[in-house]
Biotite code that builds the C-alpha atoms (Angstrom):
import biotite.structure as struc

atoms = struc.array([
    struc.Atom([-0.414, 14.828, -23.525], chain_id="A", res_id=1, res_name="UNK", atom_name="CA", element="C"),
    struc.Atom([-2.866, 12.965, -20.913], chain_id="A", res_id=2, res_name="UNK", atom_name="CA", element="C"),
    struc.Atom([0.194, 12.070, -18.668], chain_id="A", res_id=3, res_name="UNK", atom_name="CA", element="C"),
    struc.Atom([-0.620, 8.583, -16.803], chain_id="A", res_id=4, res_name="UNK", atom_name="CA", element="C"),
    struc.Atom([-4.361, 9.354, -17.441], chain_id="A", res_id=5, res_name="UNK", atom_name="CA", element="C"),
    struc.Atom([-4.828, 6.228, -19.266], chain_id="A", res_id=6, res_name="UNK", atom_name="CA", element="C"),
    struc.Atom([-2.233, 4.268, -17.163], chain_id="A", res_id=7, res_name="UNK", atom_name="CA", element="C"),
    struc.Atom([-4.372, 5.242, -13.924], chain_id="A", res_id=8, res_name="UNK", atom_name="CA", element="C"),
    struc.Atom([-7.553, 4.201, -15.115], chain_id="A", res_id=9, res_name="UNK", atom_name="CA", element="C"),
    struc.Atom([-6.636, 1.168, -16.233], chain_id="A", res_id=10, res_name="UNK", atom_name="CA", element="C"),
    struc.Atom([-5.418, 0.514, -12.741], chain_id="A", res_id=11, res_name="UNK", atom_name="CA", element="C"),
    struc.Atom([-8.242, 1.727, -11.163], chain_id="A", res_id=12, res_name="UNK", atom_name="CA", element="C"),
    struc.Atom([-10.514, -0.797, -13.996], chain_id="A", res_id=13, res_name="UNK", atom_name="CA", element="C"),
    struc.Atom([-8.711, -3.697, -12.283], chain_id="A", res_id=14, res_name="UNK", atom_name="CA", element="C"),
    struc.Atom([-9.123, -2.886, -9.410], chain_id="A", res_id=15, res_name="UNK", atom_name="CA", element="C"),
    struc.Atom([-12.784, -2.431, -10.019], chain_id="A", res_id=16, res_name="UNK", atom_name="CA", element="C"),
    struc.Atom([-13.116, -5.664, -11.884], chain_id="A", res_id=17, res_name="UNK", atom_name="CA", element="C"),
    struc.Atom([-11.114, -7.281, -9.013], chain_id="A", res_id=18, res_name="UNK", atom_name="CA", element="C"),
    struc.Atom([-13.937, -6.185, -6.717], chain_id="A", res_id=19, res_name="UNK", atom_name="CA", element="C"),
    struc.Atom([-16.754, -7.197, -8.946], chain_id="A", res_id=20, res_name="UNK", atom_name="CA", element="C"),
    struc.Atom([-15.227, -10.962, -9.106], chain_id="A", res_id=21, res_name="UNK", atom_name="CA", element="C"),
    struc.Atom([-14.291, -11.136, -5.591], chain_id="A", res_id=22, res_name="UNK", atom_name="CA", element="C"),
    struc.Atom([-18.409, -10.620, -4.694], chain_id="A", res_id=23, res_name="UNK", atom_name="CA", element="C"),
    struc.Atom([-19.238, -12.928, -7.788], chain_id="A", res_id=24, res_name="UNK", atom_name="CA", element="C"),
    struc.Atom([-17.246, -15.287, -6.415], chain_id="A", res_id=25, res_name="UNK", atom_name="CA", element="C"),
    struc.Atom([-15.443, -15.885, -10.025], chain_id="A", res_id=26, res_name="UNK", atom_name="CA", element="C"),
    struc.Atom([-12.598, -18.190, -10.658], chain_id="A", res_id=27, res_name="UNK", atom_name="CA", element="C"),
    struc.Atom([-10.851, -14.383, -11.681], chain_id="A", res_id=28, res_name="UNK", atom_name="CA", element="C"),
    struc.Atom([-11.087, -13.660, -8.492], chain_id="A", res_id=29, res_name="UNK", atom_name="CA", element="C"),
    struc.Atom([-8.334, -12.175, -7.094], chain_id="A", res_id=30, res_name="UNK", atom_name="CA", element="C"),
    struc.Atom([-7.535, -13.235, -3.321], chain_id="A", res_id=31, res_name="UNK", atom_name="CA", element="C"),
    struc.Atom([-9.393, -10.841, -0.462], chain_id="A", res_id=32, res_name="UNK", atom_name="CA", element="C"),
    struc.Atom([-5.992, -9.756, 0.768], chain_id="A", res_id=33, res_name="UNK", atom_name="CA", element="C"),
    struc.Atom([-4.200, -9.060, -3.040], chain_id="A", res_id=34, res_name="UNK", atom_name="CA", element="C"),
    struc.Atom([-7.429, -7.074, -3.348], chain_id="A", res_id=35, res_name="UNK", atom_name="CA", element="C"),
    struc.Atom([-7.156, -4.995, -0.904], chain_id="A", res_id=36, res_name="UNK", atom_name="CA", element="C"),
    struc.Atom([-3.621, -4.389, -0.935], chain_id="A", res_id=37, res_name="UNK", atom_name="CA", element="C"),
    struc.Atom([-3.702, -3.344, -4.781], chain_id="A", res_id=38, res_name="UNK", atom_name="CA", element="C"),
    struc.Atom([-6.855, -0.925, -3.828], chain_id="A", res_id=39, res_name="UNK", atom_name="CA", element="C"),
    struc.Atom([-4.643, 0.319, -0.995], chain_id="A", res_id=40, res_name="UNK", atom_name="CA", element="C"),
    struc.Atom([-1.796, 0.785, -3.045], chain_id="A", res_id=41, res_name="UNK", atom_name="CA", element="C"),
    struc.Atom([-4.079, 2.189, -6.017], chain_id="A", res_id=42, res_name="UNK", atom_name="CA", element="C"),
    struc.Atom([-5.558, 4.870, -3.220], chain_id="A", res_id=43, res_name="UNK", atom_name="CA", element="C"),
    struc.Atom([-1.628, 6.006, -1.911], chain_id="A", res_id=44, res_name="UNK", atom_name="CA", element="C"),
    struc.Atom([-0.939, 7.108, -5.598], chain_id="A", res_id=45, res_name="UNK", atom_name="CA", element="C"),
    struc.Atom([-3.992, 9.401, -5.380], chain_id="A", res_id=46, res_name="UNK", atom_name="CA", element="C"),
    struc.Atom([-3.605, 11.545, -2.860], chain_id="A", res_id=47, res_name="UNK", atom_name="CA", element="C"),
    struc.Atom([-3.543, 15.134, -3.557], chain_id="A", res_id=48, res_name="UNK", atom_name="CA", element="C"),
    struc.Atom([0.021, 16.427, -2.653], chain_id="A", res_id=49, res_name="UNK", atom_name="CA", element="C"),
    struc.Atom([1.216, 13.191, -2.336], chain_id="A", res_id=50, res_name="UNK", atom_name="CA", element="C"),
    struc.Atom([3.841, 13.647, -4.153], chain_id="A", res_id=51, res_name="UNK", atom_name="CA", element="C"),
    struc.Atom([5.631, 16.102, -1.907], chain_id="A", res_id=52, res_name="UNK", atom_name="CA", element="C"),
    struc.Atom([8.404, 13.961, -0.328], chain_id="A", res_id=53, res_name="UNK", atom_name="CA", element="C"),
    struc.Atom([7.894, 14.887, 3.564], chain_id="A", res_id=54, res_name="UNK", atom_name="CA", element="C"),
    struc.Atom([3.800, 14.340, 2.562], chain_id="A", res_id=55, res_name="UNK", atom_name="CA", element="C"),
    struc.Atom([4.794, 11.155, 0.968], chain_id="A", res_id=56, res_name="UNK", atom_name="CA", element="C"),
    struc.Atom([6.796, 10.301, 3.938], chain_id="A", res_id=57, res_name="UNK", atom_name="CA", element="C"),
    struc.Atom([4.024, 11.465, 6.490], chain_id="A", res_id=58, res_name="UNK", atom_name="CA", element="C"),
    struc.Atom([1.190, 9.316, 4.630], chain_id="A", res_id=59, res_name="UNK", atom_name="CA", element="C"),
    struc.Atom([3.232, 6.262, 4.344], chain_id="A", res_id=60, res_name="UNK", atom_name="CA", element="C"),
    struc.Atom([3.936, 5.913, 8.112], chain_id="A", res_id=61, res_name="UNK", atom_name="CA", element="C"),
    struc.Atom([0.778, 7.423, 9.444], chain_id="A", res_id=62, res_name="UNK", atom_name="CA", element="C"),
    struc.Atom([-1.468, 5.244, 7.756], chain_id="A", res_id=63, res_name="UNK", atom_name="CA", element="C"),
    struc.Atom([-0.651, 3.730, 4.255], chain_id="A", res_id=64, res_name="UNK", atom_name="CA", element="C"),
    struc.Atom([1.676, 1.079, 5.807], chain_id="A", res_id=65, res_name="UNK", atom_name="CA", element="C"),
    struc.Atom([-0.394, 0.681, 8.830], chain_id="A", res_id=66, res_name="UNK", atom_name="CA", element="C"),
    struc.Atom([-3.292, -0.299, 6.189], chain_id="A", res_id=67, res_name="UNK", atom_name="CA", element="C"),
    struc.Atom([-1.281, -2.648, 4.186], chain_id="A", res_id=68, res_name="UNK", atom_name="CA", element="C"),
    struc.Atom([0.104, -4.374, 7.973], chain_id="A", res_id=69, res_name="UNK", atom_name="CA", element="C"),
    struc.Atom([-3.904, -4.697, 8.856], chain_id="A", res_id=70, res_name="UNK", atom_name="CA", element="C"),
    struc.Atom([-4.926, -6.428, 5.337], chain_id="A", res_id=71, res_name="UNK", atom_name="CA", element="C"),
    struc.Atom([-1.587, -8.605, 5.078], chain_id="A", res_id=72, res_name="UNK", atom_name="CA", element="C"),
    struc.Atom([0.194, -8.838, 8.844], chain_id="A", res_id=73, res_name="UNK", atom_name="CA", element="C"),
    struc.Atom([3.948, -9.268, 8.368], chain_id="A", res_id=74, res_name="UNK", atom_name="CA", element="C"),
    struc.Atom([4.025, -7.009, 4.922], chain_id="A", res_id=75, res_name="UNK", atom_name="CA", element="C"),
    struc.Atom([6.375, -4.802, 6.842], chain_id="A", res_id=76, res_name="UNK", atom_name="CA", element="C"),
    struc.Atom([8.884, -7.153, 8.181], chain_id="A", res_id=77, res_name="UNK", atom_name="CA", element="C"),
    struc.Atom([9.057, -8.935, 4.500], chain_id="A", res_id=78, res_name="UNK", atom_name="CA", element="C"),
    struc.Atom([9.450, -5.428, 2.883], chain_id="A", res_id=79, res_name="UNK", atom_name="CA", element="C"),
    struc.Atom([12.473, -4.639, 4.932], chain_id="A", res_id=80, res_name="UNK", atom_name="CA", element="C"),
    struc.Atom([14.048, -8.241, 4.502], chain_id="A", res_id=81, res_name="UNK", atom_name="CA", element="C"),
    struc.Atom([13.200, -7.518, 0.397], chain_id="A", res_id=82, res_name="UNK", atom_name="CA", element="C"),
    struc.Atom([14.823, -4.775, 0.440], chain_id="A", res_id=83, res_name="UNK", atom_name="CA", element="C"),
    struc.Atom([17.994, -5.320, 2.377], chain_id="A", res_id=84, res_name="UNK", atom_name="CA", element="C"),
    struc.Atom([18.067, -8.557, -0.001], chain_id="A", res_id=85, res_name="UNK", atom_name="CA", element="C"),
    struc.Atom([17.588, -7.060, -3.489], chain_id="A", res_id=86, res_name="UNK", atom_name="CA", element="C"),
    struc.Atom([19.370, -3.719, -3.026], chain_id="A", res_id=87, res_name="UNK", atom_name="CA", element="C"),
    struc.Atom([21.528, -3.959, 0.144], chain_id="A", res_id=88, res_name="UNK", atom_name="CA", element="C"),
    struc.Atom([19.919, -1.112, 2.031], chain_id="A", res_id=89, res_name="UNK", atom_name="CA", element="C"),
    struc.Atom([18.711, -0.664, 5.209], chain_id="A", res_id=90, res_name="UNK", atom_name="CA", element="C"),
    struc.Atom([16.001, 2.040, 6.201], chain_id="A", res_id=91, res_name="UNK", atom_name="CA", element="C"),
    struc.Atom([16.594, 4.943, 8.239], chain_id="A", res_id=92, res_name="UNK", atom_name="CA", element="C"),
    struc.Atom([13.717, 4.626, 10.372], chain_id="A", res_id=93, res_name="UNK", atom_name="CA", element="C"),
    struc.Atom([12.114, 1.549, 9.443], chain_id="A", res_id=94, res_name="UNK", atom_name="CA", element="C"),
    struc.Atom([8.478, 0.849, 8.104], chain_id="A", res_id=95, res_name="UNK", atom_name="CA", element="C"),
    struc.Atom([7.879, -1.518, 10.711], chain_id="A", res_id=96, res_name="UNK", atom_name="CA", element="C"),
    struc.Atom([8.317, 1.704, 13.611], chain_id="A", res_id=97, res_name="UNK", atom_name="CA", element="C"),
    struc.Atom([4.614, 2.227, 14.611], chain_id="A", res_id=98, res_name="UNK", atom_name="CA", element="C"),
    struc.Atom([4.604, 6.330, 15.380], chain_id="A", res_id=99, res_name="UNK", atom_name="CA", element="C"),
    struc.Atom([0.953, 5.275, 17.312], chain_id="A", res_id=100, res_name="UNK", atom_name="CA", element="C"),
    struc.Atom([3.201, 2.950, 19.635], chain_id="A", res_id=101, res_name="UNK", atom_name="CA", element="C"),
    struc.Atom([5.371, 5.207, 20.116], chain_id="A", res_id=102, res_name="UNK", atom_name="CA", element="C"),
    struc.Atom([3.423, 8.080, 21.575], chain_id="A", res_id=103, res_name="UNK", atom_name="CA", element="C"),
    struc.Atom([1.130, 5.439, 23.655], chain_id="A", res_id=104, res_name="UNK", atom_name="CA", element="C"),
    struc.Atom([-2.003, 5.807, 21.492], chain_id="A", res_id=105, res_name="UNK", atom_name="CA", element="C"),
    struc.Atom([-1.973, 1.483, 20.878], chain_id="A", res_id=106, res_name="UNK", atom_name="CA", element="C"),
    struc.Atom([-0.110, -1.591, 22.866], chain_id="A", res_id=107, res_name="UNK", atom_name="CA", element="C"),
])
């Protein structure tokens, strides 16, 4: 009856717990980038009306793989190649395609 309640907060727990040993400096610790990338990814399952696909789409290339690309550069490129790899498919307008590029906003 609580849906993924339960499965979401213990997600969000590691990730908290991750955070707390990271500044303890613990041997737990998770590494700075794994950190953020699991808070990132933690953060893109949250989003009200995320799970709309053209919202989903939107968020992902607007700013949830431009995150992940910041925190771990080359995450992109190594997605693609993963995915080609393990399931043989290619994306229709790939991850790595910066929309900010393309309208002039960075270099």
């Amino acid at each position: 009856l609580a849906g993924p309640t339960f499965s979401d907060a213990s997600k969000w727990a590691k990730t908290i717990y991750g955070a707390r040993d990271t500044a303890l400096g613990t041997a737990d610790a998770p590494k700075g980038k794994t950190y953020l990338s699991n808070l990132i990814a933690q953060a893109s399952g949250q989003i009200p009306g995320g799970n709309i696909f053209y919202a989903n789409a939107a968020l992902k290339y607007l700013l949830f793989y431009r995150l992940q690309e910041m925190v771990n550069p080359g995450y992109l490129r190594r997605y693609e190649h993963s995915t080609l790899q393990n399931q043989g498919q290619k994306f229709w307008l790939s991850p790595s395609w910066n929309p900010y590029q393309a309208i002039g906003l960075t270099n």
